[in-house]
C-alpha positions as CSV (number, residue, x, y, z in Angstrom):
1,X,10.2,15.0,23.4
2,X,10.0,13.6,26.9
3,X,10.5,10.8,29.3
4,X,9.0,10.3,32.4
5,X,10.3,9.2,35.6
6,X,11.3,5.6,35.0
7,X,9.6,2.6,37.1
8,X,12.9,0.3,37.0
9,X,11.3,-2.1,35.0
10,X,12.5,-1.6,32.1
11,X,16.3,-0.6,31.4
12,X,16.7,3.3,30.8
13,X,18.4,2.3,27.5
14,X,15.0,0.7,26.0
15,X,13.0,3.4,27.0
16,X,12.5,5.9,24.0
17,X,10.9,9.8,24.2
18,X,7.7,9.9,23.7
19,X,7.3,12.5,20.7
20,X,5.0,15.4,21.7
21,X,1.6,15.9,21.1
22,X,-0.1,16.6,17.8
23,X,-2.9,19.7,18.0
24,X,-5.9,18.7,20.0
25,X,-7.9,20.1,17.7
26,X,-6.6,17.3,15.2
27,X,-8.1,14.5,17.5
28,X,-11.5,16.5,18.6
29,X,-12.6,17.5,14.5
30,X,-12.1,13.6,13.8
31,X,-14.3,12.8,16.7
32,X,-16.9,14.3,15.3
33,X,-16.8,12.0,12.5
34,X,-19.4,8.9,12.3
35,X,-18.0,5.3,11.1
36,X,-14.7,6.9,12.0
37,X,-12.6,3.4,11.3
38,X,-13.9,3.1,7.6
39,X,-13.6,6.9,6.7
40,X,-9.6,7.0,7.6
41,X,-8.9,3.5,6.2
42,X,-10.5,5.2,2.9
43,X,-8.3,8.2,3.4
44,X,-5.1,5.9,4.0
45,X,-5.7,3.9,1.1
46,X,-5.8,6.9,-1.3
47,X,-2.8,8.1,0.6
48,X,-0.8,4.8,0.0
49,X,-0.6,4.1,3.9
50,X,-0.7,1.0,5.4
51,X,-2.0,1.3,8.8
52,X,-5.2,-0.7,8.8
53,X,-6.4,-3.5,10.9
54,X,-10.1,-5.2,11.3
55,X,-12.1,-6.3,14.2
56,X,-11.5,-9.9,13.4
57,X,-8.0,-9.7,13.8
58,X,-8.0,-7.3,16.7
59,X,-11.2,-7.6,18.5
60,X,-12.5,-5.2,20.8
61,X,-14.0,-5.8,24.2
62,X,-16.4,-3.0,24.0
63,X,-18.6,-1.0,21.3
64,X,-16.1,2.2,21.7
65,X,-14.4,4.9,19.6
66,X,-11.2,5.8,20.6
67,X,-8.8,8.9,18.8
68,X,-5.5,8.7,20.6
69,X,-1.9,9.5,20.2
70,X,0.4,6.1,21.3
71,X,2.7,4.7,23.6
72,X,4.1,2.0,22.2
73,X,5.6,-1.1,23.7
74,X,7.2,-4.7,22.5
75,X,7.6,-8.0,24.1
76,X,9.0,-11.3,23.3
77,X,8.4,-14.1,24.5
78,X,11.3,-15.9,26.8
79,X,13.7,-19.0,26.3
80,X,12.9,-20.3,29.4
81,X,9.8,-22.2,31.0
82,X,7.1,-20.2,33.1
83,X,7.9,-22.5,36.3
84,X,11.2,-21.8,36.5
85,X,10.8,-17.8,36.3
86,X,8.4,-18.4,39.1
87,X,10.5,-20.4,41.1
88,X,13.1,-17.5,40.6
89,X,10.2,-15.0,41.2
90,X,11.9,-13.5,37.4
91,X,9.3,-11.3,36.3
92,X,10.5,-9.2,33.3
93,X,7.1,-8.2,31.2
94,X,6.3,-4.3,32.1
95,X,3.1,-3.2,31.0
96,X,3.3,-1.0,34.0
97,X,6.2,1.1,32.3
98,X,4.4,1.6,29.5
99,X,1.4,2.6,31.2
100,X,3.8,4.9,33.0
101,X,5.3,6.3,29.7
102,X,1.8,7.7,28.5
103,X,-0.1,10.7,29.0
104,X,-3.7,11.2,30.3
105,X,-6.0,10.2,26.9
106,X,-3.0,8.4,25.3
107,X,-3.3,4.8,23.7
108,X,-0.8,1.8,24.7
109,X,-0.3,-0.1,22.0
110,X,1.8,-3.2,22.3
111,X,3.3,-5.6,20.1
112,X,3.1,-8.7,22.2
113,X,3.7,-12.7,22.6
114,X,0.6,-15.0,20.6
115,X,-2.0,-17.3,23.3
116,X,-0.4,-15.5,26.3
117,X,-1.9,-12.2,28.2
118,X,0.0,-9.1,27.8
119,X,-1.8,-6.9,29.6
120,X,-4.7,-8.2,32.6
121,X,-7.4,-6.6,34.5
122,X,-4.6,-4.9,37.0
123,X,-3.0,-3.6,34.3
124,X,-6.0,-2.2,33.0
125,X,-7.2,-1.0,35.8
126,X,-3.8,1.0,36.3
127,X,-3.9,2.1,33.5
128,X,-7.3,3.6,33.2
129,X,-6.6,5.3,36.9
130,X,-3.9,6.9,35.1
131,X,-6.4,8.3,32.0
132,X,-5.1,6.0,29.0
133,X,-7.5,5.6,26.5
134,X,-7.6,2.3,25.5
135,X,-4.8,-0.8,25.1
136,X,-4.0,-2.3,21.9
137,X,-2.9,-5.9,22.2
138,X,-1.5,-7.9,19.1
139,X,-1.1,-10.8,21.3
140,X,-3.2,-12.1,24.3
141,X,-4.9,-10.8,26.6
142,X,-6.8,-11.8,30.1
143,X,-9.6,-10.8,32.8
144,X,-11.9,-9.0,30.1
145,X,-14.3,-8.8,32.2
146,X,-12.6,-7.0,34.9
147,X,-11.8,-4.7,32.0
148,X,-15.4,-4.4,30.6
149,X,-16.6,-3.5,34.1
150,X,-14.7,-0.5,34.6
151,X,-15.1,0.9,30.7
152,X,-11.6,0.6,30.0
153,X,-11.5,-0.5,26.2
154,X,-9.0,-3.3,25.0
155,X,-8.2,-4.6,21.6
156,X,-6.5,-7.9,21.0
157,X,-5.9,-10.8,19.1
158,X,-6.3,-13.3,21.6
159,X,-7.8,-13.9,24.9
160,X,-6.6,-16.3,27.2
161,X,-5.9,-16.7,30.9
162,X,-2.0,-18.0,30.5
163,X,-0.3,-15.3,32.0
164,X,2.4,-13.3,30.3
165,X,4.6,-12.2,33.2
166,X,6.6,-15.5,34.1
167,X,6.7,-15.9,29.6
168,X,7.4,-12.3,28.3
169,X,9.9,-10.0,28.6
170,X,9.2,-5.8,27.6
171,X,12.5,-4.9,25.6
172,X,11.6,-1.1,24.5
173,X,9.3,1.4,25.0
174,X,8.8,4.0,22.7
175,X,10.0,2.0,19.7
176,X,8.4,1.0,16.2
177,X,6.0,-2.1,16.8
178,X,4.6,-4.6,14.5
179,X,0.7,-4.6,15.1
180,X,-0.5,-6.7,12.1
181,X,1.7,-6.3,9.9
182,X,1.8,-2.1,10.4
183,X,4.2,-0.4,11.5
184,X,3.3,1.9,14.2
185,X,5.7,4.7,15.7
186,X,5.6,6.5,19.5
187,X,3.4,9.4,18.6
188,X,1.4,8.1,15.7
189,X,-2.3,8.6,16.4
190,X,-4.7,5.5,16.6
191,X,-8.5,5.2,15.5
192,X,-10.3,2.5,16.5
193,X,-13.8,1.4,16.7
194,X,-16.0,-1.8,16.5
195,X,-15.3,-2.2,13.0
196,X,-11.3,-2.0,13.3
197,X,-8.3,0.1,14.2
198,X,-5.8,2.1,12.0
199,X,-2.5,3.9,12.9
200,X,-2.4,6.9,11.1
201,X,1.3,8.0,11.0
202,X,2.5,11.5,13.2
203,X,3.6,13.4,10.0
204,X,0.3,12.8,8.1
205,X,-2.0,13.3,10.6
206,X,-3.4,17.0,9.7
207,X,-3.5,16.0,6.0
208,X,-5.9,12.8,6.7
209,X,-8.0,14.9,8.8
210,X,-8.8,17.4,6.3
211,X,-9.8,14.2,3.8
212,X,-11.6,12.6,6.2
213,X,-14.0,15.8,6.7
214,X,-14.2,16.3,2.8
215,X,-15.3,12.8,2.4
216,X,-17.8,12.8,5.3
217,X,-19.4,15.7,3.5
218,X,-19.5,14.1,0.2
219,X,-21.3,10.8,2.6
220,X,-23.6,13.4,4.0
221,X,-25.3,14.6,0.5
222,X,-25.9,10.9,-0.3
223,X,-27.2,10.3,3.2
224,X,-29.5,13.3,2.8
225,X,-30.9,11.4,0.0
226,X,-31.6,8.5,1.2
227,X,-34.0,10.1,4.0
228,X,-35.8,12.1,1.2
229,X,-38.6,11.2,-0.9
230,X,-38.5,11.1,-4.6
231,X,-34.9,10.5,-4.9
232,X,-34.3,8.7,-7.8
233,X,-31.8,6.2,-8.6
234,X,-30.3,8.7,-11.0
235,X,-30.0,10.8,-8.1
236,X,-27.9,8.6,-6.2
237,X,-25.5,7.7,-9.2
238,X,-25.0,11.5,-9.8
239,X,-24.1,12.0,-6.2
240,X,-21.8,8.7,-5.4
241,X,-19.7,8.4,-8.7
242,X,-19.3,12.7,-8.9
243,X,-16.3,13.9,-8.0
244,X,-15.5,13.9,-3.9
C-alpha cells in the first residue's frame, strides 16, 4: 500500500493508497486470451459479479485491449456557474493527481460529471507520458482526437468540448467509484476492449483467470471444428452443450 508524492491538488485527506499490485503473470496469461471482454463477462456472471459494462454505454476511441490494475478517481459536479470559477481562476477538477497516483501500465478510471470533459487531450497526453494504460470516463470527455493521435485509449460515456475544470471538482482518489452502475475499488483490475469493459474485483482476480483459460479451451475445440471438414451438426451439439 502506497501513496505517491502528492501534486497539491487534491487534499492529502481524499487521497487513498493505492493497493499493491496483483501477479503480473495474472494480467499477461489473460492477455493471451482472444475476445477477452466476453470471456470474463461469462466468467463473472457464473461468479455472481457485477462488473460489466458495453461499448454503447462506454465507448472506446480506439480498437484496443487493455488488462490493467486501477487508479480510481470521482468528481462532482459544482454549485456554482463555470464563469464565475473562471473569473476567480477556481480550478478544482485533478485529473493530474490521479494520473499522478498510478503506476506505469495502470488504468485511471474515473467516476465523473455527465455532457462535461473529465479528462482532455493534455490530460491524456500526461498521462500516457507517464505509461497509464488507458482512461475510463463515465462522464465526458474532449479532444479525442488529440487522444487517437498519440494511441492513448479512452473510454467514455460522452464526448463533448464543455470543459470540466471551471464545473468539477475531484473529491478522492483511491476510493470506490460508480462506473455504470459497478462498483469498482483502487486495485481492481480492468478489461476492456471494443466490445466493452469489466472490473474484475482485486480478491477474485486469480480465480477468473483460471475460468477464463478453461473456457477459452472449451471455445477452442468448437473453433477447431468449425475450420474442419465433415464436422457435423451433431459434432457441434456434442462439443457446445458438454460439460466446460
Amino acid at each position: 500500500m502506497r501513496i505517491r508524492t502528492l501534486t497539491g491538488r487534491v487534499p492529502a485527506a481524499q487521497v487513498k493508497e493505492n493497493p499493491e499490485p496483483i501477479a503480473p503473470g495474472l494480467i499477461e496469461r489473460l492477455k493471451k486470451l482472444e475476445d477477452l471482454s466476453g470471456l470474463v463477462s461469462d466468467v463473472l456472471d457464473e461468479f455472481g459479479l457485477e462488473g460489466t459494462v458495453g461499448s454503447t454505454t462506454l465507448r472506446p476511441t480506439l480498437d484496443r485491449t487493455v488488462v490493467a490494475t486501477v487508479v480510481t478517481q470521482r468528481n462532482v459536479r459544482q454549485d456554482v456557474t463555470a464563469f464565475t470559477n473562471v473569473s476567480n481562476r477556481s480550478w478544482k477538477m485533478s485529473e493530474i493527481e490521479g494520473i499522478n497516483q498510478c503506476d506505469p501500465g495502470q488504468a485511471l478510471v474515473i467516476e465523473g460529471v455527465p455532457d462535461v470533459s473529465n479528462m482532455g487531450g493534455l490530460m491524456a497526453a500526461i498521462a500516457k507520458y507517464q505509461g497509464l494504460a488507458a482512461a475510463i470516463v463515465d462522464g465526458g470527455v474532449r479532444d479525442i482526437g488529440s487522444s487517437r493521435s498519440i494511441d492513448f485509449p479512452v473510454w467514455s460515456r460522452h464526448v463533448t468540448p464543455l470543459t470540466g475544470k471551471w464545473r468539477c471538482t475531484t473529491v478522492e482518489i483511491n476510493g470506490t467509484v460508480n462506473i455504470a452502475g459497478c462498483q469498482v475499488n483502487a486495485g481492481d483490475l480492468l478489461v476492456a476492449d471494443e466490445t466493452g469493459v469489466c472490473f474484475v474485483p482485486r480478491d477474485w482476480v486469480e480465480r477468473v483467470v483460471d475460468r477464463c483459460e478453461q473456457i477459452a479451451l472449451y471455445e477452442e475445440r468448437i473453433s477447431v471444428l468449425t475450420k474442419r471438414e465433415g464436422s457435423t451438426m451433431q459434432d457441434f451439439l456434442d462439443s457446445l452443450y458438454g460439460k466446460i
